[in-house]
C-alpha positions in Angstrom: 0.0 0.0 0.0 3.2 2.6 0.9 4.6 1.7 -2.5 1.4 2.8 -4.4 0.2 5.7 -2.4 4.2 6.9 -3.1 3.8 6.2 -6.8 0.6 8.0 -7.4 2.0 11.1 -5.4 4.9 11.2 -7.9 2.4 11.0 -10.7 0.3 13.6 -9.7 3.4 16.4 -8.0 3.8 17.7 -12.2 0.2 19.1 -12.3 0.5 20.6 -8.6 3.3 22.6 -9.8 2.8 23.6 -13.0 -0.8 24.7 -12.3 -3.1 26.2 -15.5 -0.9 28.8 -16.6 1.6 26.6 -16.2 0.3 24.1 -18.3 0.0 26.4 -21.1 4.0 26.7 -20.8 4.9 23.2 -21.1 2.8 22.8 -23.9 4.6 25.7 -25.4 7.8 24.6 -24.7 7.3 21.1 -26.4 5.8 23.1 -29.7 8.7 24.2 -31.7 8.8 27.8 -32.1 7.3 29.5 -35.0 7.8 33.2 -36.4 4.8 34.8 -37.5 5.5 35.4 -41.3 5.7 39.3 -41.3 3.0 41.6 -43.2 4.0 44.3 -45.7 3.6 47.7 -44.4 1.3 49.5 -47.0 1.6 53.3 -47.2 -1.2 55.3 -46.2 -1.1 58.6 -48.7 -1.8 61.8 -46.5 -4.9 63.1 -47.0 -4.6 67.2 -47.3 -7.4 69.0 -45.1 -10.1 71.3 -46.8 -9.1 74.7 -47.0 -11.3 76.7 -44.9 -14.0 79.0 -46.8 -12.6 81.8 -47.6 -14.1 85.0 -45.6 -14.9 88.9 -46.3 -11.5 90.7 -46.7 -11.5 93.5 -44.1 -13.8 91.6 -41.8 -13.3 90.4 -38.2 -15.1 88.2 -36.6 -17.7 90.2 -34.9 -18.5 91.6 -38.1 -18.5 88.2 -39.7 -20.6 86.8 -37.4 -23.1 90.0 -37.6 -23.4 89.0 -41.1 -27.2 86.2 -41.0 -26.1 82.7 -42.1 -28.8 82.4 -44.3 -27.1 85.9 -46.7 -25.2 85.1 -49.9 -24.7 88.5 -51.1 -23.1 91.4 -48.7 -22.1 95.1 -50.2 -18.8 95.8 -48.1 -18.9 99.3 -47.7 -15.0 100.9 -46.1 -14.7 103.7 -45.3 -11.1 105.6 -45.4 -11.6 107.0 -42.0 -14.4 107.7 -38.9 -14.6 111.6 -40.1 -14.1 110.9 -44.0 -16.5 111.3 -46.5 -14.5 109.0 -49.2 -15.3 105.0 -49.0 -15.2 102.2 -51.2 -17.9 99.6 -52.0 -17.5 96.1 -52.9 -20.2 93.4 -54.1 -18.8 89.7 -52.6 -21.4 86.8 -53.1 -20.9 83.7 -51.2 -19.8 80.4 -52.8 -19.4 77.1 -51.9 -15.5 77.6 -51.1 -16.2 81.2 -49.1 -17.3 84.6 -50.2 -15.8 86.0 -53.4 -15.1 89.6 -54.2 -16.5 91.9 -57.1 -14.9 94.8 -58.3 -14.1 97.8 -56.1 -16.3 101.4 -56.7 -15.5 104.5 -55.4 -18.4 105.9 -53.4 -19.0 108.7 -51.1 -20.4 108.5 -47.6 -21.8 111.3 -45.2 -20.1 114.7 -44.7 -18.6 114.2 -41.3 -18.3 110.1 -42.0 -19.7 107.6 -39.6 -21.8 107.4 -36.6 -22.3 104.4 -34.4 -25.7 106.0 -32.8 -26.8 107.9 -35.9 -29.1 110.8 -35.1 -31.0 113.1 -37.9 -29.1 116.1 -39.1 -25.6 114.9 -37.7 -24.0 114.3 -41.3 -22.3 111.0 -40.4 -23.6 107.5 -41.9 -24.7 104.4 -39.5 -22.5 102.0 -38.9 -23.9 98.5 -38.8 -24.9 95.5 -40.7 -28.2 96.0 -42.5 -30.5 94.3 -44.9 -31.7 95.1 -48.3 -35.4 94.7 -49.4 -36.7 97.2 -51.2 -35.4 99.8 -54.6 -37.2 102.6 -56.6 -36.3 105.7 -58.6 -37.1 108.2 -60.3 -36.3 106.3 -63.6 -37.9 103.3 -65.4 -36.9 99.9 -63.7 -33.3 98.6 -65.1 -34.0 94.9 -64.3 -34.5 95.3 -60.9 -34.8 91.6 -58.9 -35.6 93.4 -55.8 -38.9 95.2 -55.9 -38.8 98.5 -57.7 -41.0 101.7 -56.7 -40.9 104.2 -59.7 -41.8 107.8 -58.7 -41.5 111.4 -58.9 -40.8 112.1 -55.8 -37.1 110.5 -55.9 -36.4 113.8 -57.8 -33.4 115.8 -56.3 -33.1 119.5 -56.7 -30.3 121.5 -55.6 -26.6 121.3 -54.8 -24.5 119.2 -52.4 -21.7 120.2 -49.7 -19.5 121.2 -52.4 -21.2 123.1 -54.7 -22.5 120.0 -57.3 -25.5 119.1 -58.9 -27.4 117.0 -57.0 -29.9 116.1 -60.2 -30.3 112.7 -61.0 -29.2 111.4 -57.7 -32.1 109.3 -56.6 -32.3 108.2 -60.2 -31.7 104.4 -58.9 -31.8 104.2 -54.9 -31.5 100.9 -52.7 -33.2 101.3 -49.3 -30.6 100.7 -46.6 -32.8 99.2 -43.9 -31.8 101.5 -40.6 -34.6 102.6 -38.9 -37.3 101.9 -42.0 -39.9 99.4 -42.7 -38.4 96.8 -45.0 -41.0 95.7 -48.1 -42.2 99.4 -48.4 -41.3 102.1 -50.7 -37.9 103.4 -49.9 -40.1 107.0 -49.4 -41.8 105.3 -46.7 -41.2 107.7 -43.6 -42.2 105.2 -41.1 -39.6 105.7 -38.3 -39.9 102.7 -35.9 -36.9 104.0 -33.5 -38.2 107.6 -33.5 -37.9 110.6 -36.5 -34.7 111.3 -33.9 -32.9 108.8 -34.7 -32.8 109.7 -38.9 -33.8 107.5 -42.1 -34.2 107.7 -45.4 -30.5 106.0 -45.8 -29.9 104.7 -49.3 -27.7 103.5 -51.8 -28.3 106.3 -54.7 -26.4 107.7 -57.3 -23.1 109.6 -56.8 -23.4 113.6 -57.1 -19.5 113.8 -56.9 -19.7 114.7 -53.1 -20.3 113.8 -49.8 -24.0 113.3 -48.6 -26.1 113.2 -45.5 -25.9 110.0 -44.9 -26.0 107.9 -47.6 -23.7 105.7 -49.9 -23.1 106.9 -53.6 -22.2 104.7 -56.1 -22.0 106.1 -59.9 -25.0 105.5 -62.0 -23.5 102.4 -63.9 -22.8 100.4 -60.6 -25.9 101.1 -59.1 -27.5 99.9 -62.5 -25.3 96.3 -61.8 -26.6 96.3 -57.7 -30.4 96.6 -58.8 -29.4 93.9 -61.4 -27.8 91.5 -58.9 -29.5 92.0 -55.8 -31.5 89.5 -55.3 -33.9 88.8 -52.8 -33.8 85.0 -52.1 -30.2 85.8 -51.4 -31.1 87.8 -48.6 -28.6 90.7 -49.4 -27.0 93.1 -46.4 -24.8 95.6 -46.8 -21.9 95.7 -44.4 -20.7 99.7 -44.0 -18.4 101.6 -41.5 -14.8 102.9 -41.0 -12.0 100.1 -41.8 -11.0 99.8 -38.5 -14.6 99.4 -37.1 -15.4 95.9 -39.6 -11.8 94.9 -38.9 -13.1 93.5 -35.0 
């Protein structure tokens, strides 16, 4: 009886050592060993990143921001300085890959340039972001997409700050939408911040000179706005000093 209980101790002392994992080892060790056959590395080309939409030149990015999400085209309007009369005016219309610039007019601002709290009779244009809706004149409509009020009263005697004509002026006019009704006629006098606070700011034809507080453009330009404008595009126009639309 010793001599078997001895042999089946010896018989089972392997599996009291080795345990599970190291039954795992044994068997590895009486396995010989095998390299795994290696894989090709296969390049993976770089993929280059989207360029970002190209913005508004001259815009920061409160003014970008200012600018609804829903507008595809913004008339940029810089002006030299906050007391000059001089600006420039720029047509950009918004693409799949950004905004993309028009040309560049000359144009003409208010007397004493611009205003951030524009009051009536203080010769300076608003600052601000505002929409389009609504166009007229005194002549036939050119093609017009926005609507168009014909009448005589866009007729402009007189002379401006500098001696000039000021006839023909409201030949073509574009309703800048401060402190106005938008879908009436841009001689709507409705006032809904108070007769205080000014109105009747347009888009009109250049006289050559500074005005009282709207944007000239000569006649040919204005002709190509009233042509492009278009109201399922939502149109703005973007207007101030340079270093005001740069924040």
């Amino acid at each position: 009886m010793i001599q078997r209980r001895t042999a089946l101790a010896l018989l089972a002392s392997p599996l009291l050592l080795t345990g599970c994992g190291g039954g795992a080892e044994a068997t590895e060790r009486r396995r010989p060993s095998r390299r795994p056959t290696p894989v090709p590395e296969t390049s993976v080309p770089e993929t280059s990143a989207a360029p970002a939409p190209q913005g508004i030149p001259g815009l920061g990015p409160e003014r970008s921001a200012a600018i609804p999400g829903r507008c595809a085209q913004a008339v940029v309007v810089t002006g030299r300085g906050r007391n000059s009369p001089r600006c420039t005016a720029v047509l950009h219309r918004r693409t799949p890959t950004g905004w993309q610039a028009g040309p560049a007019w000359p144009a003409h601002n208010a007397l004493h340039g611009w205003s951030a709290h524009h009051m009536a009779g203080d010769l300076r244009s608003p600052i601000g972001v505002h929409t389009l809706s609504d166009a007229g004149g005194l002549l036939p409509d050119p093609g017009s997409r926005l609507p168009y009020h014909r009448s005589g009263g866009f007729r402009s005697p007189g002379t401006g700050f500098e001696g000039e004509s000021l006839e023909g002026s409201f030949d073509y006019v574009v309703a800048i939408d401060y402190n106005r009704r938008p879908g009436t006629s841009p001689l709507d006098w409705t006032r809904p911040l108070g007769p205080e606070r000014g109105g009747g700011v347009w888009l009109h034809v250049d006289h050559g000179g500074p005005t009282h507080g709207c944007v000239g453009l000569a006649k040919a330009h204005m002709k190509d706005l009233l042509r492009t404008l278009d109201p399922d595009r939502h149109p703005v126009i973007v207007m101030g000093p340079a270093d005001w639309l740069a924040r």
